[in-house]
PDB file of N, CA, C and O in Angstrom:
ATOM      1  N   UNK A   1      97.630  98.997  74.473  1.00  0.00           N
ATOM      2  CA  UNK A   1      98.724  99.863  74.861  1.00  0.00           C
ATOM      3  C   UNK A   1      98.195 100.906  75.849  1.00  0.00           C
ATOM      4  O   UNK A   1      97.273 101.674  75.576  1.00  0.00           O
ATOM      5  N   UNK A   2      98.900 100.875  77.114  1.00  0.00           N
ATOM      6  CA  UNK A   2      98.493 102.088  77.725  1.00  0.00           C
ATOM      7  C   UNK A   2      99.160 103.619  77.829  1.00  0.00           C
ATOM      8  O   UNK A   2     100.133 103.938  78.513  1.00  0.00           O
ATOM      9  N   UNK A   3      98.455 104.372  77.058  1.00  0.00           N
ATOM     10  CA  UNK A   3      99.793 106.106  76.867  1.00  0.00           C
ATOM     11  C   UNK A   3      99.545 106.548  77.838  1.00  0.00           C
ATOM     12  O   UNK A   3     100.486 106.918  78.541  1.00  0.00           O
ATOM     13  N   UNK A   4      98.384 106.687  78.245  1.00  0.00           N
ATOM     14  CA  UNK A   4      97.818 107.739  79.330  1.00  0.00           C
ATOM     15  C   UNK A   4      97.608 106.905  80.248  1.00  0.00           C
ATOM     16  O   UNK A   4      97.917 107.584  81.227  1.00  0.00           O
ATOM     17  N   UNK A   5      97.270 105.802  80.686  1.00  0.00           N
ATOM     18  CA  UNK A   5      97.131 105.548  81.810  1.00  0.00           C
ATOM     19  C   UNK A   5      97.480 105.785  83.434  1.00  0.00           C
ATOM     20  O   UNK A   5      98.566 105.320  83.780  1.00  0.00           O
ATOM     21  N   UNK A   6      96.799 106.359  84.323  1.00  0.00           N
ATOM     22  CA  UNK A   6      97.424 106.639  85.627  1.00  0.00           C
ATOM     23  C   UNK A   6      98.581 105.918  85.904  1.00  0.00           C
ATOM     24  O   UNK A   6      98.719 104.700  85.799  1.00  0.00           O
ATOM     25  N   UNK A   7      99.840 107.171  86.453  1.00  0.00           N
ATOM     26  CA  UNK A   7     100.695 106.404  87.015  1.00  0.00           C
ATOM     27  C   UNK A   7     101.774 106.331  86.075  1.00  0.00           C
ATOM     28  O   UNK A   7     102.836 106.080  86.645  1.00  0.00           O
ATOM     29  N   UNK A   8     101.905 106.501  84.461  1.00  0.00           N
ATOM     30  CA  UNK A   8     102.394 106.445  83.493  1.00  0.00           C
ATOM     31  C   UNK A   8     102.977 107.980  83.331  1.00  0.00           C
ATOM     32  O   UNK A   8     102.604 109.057  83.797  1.00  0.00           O
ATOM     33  N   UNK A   9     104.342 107.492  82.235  1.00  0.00           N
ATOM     34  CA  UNK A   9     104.373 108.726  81.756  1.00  0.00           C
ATOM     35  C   UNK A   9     103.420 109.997  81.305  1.00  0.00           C
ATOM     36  O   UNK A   9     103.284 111.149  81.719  1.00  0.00           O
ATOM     37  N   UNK A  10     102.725 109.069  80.060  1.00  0.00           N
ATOM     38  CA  UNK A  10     102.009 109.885  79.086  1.00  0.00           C
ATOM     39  C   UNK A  10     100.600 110.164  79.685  1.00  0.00           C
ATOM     40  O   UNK A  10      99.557 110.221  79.034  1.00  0.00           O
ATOM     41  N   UNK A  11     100.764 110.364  81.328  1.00  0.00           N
ATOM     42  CA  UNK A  11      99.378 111.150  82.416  1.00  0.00           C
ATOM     43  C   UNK A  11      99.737 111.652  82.778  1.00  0.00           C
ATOM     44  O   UNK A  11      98.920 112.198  83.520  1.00  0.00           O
ATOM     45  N   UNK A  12     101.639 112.501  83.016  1.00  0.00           N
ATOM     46  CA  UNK A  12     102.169 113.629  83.269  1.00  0.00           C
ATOM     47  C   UNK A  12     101.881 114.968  82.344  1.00  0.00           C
ATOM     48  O   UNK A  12     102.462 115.015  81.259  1.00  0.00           O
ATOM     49  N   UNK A  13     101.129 115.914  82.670  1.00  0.00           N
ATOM     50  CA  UNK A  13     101.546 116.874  82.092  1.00  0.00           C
ATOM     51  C   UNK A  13     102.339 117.613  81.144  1.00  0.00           C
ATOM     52  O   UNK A  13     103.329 117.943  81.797  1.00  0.00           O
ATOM     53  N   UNK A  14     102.469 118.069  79.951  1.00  0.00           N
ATOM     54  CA  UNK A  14     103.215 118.164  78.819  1.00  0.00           C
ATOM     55  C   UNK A  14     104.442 119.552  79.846  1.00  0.00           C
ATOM     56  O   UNK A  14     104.153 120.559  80.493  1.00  0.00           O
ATOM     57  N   UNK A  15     105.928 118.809  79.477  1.00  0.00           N
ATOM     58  CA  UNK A  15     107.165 119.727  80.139  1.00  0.00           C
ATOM     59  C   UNK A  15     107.027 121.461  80.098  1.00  0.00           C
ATOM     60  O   UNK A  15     107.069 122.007  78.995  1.00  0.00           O
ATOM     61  N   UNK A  16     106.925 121.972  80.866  1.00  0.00           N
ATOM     62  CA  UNK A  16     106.846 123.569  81.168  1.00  0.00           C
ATOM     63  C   UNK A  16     105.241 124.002  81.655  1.00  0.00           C
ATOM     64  O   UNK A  16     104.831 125.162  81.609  1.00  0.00           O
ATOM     65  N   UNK A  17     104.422 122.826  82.129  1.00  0.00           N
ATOM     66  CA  UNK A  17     103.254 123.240  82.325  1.00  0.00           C
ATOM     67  C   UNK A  17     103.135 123.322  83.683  1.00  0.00           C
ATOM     68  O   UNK A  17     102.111 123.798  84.173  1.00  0.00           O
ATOM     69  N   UNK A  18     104.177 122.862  84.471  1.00  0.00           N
ATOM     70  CA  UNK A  18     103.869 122.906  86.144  1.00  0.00           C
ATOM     71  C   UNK A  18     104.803 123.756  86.517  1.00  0.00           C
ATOM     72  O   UNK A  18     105.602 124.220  85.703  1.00  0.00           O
ATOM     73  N   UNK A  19     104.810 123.988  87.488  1.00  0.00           N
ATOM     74  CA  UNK A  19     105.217 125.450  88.167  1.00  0.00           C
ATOM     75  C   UNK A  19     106.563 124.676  88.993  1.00  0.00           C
ATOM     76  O   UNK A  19     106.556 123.481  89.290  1.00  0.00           O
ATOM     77  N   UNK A  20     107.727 125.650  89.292  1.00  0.00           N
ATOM     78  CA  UNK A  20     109.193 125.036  88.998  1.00  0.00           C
ATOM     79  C   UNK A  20     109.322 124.421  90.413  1.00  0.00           C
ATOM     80  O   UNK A  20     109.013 125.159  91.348  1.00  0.00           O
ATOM     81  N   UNK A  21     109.703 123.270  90.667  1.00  0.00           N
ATOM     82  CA  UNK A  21     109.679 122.512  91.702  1.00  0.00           C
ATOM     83  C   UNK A  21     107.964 121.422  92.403  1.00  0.00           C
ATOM     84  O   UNK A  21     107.586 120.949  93.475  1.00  0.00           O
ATOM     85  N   UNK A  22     107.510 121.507  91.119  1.00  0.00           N
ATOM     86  CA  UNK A  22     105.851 120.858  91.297  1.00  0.00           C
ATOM     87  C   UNK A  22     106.208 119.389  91.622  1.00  0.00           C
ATOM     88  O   UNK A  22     107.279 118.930  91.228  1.00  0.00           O
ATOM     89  N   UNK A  23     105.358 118.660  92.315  1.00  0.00           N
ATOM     90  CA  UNK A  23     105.472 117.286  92.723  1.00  0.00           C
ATOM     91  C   UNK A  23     105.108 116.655  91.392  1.00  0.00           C
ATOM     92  O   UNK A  23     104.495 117.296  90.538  1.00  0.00           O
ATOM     93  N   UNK A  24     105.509 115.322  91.208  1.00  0.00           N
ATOM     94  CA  UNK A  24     104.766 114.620  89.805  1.00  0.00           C
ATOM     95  C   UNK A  24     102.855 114.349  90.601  1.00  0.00           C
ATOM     96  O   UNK A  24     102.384 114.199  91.728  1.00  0.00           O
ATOM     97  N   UNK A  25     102.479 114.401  89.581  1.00  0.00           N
ATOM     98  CA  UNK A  25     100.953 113.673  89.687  1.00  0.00           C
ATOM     99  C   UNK A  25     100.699 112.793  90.355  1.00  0.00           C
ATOM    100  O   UNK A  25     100.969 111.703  89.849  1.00  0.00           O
ATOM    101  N   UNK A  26     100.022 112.756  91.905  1.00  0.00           N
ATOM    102  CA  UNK A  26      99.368 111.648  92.495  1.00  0.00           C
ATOM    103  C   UNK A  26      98.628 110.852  91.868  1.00  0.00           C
ATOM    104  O   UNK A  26      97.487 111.313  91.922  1.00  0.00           O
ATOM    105  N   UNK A  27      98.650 109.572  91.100  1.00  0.00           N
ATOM    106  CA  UNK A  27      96.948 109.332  90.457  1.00  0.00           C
ATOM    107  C   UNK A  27      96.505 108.865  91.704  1.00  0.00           C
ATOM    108  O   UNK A  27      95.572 109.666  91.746  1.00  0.00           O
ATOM    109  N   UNK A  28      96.334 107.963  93.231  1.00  0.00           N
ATOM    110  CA  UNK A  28      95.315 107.625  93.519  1.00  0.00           C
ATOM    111  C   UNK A  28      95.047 108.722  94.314  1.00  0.00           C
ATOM    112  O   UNK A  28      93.916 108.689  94.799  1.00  0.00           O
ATOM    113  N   UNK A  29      95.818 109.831  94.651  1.00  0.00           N
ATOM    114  CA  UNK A  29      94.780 111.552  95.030  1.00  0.00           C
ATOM    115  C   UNK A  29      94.020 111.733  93.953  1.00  0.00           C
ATOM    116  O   UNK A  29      92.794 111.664  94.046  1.00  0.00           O
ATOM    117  N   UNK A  30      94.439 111.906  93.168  1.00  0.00           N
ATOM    118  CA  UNK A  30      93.639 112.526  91.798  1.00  0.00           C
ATOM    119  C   UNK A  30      92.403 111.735  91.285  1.00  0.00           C
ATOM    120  O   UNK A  30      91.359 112.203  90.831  1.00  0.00           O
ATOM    121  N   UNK A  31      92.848 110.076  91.506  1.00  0.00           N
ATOM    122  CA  UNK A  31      91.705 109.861  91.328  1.00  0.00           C
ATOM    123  C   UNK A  31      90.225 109.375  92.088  1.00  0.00           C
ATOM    124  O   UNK A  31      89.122 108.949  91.744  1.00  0.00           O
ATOM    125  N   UNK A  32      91.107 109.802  93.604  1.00  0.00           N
ATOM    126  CA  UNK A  32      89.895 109.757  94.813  1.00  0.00           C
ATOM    127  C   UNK A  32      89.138 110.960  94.165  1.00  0.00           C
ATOM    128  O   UNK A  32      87.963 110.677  93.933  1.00  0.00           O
ATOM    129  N   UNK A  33      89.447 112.042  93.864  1.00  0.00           N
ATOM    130  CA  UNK A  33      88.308 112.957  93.436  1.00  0.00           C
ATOM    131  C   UNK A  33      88.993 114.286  94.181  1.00  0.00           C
ATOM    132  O   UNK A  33      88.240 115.229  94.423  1.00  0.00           O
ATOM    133  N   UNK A  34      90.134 114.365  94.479  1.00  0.00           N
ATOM    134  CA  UNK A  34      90.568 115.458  95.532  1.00  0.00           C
ATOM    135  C   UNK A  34      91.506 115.996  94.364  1.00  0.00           C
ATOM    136  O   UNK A  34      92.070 115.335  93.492  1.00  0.00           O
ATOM    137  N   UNK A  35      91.525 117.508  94.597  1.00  0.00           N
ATOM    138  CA  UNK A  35      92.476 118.042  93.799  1.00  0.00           C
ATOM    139  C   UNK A  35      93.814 118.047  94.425  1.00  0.00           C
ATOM    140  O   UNK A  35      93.966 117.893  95.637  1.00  0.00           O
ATOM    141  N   UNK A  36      94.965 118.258  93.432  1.00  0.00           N
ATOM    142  CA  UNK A  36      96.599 118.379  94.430  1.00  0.00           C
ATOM    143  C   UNK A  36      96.810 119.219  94.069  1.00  0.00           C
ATOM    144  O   UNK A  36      96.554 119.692  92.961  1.00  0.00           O
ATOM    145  N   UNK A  37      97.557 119.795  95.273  1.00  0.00           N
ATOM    146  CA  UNK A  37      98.609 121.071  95.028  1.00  0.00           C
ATOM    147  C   UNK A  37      99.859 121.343  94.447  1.00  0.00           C
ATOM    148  O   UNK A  37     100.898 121.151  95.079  1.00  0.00           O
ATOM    149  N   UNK A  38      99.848 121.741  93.387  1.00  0.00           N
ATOM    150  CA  UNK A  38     101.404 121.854  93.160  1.00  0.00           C
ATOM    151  C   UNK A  38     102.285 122.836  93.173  1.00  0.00           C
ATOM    152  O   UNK A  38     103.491 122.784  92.929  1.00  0.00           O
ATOM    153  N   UNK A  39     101.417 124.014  93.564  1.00  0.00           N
ATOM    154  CA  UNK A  39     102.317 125.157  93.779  1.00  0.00           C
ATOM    155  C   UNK A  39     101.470 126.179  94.513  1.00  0.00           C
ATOM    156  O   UNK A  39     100.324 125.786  94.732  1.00  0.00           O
ATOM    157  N   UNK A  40     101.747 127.327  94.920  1.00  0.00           N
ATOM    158  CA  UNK A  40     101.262 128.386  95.708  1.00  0.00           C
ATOM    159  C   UNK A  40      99.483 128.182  94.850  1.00  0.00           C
ATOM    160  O   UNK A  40      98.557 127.505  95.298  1.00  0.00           O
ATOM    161  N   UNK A  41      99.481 128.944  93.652  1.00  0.00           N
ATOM    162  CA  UNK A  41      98.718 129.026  93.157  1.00  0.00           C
ATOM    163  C   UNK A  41      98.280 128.150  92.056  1.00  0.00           C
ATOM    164  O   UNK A  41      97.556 128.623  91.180  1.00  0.00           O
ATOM    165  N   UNK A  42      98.665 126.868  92.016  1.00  0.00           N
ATOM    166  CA  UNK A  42      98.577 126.020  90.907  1.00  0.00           C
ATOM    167  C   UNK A  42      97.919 124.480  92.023  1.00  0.00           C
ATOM    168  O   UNK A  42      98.309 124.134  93.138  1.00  0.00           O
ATOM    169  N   UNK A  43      96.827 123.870  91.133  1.00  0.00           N
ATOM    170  CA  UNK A  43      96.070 122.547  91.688  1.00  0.00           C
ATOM    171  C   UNK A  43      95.941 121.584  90.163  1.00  0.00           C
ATOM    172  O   UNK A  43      95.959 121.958  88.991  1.00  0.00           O
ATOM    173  N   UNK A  44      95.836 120.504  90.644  1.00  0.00           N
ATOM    174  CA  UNK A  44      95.317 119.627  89.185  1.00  0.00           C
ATOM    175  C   UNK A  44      94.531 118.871  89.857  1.00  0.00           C
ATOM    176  O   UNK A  44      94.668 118.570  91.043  1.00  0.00           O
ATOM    177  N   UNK A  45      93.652 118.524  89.108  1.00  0.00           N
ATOM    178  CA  UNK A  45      92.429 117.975  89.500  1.00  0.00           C
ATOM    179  C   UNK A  45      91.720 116.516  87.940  1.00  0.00           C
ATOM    180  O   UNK A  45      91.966 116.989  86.830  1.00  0.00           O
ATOM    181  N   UNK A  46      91.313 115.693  87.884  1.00  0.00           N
ATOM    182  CA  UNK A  46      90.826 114.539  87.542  1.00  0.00           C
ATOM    183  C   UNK A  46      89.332 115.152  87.058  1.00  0.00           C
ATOM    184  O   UNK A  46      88.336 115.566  87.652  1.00  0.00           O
ATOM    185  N   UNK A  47      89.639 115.021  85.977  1.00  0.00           N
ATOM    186  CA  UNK A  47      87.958 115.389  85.362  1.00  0.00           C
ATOM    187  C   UNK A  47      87.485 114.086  84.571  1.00  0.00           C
ATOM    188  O   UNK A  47      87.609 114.249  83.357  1.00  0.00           O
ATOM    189  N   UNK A  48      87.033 112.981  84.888  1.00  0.00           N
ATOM    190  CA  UNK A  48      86.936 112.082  83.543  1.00  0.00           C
ATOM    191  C   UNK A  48      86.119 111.866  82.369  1.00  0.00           C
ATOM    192  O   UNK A  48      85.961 110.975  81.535  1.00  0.00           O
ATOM    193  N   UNK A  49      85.598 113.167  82.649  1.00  0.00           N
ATOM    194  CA  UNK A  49      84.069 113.221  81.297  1.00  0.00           C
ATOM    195  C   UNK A  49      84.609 115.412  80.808  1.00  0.00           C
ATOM    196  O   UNK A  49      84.979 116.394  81.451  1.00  0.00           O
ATOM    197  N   UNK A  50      84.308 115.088  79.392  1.00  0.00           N
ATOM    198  CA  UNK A  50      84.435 116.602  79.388  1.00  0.00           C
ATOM    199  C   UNK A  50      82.705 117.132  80.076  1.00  0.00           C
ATOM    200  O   UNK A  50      81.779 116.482  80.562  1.00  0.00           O
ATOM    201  N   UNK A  51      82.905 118.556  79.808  1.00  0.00           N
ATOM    202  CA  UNK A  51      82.245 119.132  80.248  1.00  0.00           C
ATOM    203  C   UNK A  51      82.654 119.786  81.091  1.00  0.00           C
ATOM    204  O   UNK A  51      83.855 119.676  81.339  1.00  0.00           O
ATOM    205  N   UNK A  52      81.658 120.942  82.052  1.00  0.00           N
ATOM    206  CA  UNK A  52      81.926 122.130  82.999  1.00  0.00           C
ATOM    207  C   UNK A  52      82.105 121.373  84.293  1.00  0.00           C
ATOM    208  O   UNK A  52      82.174 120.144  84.317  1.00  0.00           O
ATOM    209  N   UNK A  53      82.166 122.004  85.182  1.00  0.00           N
ATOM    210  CA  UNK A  53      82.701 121.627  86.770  1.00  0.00           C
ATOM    211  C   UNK A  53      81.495 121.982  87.436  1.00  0.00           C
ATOM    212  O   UNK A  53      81.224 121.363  88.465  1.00  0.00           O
ATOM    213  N   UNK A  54      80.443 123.193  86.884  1.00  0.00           N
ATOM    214  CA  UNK A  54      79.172 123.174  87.127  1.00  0.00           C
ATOM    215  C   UNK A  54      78.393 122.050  88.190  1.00  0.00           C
ATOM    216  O   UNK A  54      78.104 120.961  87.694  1.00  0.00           O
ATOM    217  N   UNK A  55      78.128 122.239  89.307  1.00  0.00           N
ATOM    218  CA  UNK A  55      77.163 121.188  89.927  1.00  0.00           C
ATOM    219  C   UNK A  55      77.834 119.641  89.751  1.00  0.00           C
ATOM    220  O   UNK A  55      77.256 118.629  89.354  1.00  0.00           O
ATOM    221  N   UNK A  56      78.907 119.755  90.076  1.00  0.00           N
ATOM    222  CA  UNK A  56      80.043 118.283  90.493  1.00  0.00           C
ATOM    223  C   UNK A  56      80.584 118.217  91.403  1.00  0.00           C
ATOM    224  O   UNK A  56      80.630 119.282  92.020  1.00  0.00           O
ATOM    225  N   UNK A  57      81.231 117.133  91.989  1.00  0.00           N
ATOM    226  CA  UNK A  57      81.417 116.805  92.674  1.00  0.00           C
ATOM    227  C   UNK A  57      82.792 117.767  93.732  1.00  0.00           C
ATOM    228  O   UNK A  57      83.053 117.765  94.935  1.00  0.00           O
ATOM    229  N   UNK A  58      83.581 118.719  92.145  1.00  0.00           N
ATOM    230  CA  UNK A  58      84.535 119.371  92.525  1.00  0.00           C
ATOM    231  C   UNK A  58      84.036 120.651  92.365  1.00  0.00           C
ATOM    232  O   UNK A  58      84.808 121.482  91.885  1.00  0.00           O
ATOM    233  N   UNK A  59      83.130 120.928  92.605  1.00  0.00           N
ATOM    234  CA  UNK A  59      82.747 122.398  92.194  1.00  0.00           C
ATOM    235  C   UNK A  59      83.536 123.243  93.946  1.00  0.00           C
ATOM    236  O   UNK A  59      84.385 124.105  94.173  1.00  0.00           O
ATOM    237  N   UNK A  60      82.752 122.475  94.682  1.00  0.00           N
ATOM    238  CA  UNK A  60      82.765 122.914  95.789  1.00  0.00           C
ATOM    239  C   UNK A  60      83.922 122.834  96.702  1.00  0.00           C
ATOM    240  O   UNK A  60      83.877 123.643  97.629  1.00  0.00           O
ATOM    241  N   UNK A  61      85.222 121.841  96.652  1.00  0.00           N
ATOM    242  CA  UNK A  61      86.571 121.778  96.670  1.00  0.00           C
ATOM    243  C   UNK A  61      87.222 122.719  95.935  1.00  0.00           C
ATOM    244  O   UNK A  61      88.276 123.125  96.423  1.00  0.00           O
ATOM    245  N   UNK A  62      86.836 123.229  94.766  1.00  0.00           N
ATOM    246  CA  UNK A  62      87.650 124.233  94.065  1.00  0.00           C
ATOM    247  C   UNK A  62      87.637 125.141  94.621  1.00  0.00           C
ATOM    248  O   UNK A  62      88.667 125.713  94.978  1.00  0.00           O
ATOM    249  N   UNK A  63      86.062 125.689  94.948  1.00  0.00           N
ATOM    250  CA  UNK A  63      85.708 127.028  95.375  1.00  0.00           C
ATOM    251  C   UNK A  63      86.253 127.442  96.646  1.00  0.00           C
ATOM    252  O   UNK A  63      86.311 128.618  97.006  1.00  0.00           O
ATOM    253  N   UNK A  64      86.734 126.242  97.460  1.00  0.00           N
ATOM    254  CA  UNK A  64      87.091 126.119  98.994  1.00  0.00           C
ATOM    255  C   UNK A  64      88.790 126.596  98.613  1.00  0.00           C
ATOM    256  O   UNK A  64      89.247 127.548  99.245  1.00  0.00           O
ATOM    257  N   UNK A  65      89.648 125.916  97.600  1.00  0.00           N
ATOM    258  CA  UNK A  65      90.896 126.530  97.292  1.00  0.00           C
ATOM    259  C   UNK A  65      90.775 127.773  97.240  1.00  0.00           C
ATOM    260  O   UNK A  65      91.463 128.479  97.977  1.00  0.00           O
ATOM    261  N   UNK A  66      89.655 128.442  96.145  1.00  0.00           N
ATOM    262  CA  UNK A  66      89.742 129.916  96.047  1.00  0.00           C
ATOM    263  C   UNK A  66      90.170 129.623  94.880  1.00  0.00           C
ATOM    264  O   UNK A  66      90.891 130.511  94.425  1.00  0.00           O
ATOM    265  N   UNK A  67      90.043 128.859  94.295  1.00  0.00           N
ATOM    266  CA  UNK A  67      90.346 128.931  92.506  1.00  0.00           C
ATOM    267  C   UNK A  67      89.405 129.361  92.135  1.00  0.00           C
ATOM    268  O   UNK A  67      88.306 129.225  92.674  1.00  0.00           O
ATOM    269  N   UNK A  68      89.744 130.222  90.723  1.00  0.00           N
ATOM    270  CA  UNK A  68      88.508 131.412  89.896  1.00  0.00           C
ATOM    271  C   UNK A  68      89.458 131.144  88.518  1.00  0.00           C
ATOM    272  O   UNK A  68      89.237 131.876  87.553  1.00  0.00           O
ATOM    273  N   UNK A  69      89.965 130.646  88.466  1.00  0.00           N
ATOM    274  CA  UNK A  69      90.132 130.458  86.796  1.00  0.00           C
ATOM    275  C   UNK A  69      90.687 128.680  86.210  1.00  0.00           C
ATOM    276  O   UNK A  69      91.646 128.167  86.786  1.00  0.00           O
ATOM    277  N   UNK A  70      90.248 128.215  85.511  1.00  0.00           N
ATOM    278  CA  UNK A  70      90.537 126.596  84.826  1.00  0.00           C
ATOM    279  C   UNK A  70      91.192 126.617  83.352  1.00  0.00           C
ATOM    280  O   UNK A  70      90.594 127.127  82.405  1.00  0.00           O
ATOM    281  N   UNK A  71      92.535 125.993  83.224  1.00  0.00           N
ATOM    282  CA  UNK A  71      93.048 126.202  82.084  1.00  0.00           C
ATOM    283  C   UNK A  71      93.239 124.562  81.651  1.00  0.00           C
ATOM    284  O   UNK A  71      93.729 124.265  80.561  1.00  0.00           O
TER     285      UNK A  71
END
């Protein structure tokens, strides 16, 4: 069964978490490794391992947005 799988419902974001008029989720942006924009101040980004953003591949795309906080 796929819930989460890219492209699927259950890889949208849980309702009231995107900012009002946000695009749905690119998966093949998201999962080239590029973050998307979905609002002035709002990006989503593809992490596929937990852990920090520390010395990855997106450290340095984030920092270029000017993002300073990850929720």
């Amino acid at each position: 069964m796929r819930i989460a799988a890219p492209g699927t419902p259950g890889s949208e974001p849980a309702g009231g978490l995107l900012p009002e008029g946000a695009p749905g989720l690119g998966s093949e942006l998201l999962l080239s490794g590029r973050p998307q924009r979905l609002g002035p101040y709002d990006h989503a980004t593809f992490k596929p391992r937990r852990g920090a953003f520390y010395r990855t591949s997106l450290e340095q795309p984030l920092r270029e947005l000017g993002v300073d906080a990850l929720i």
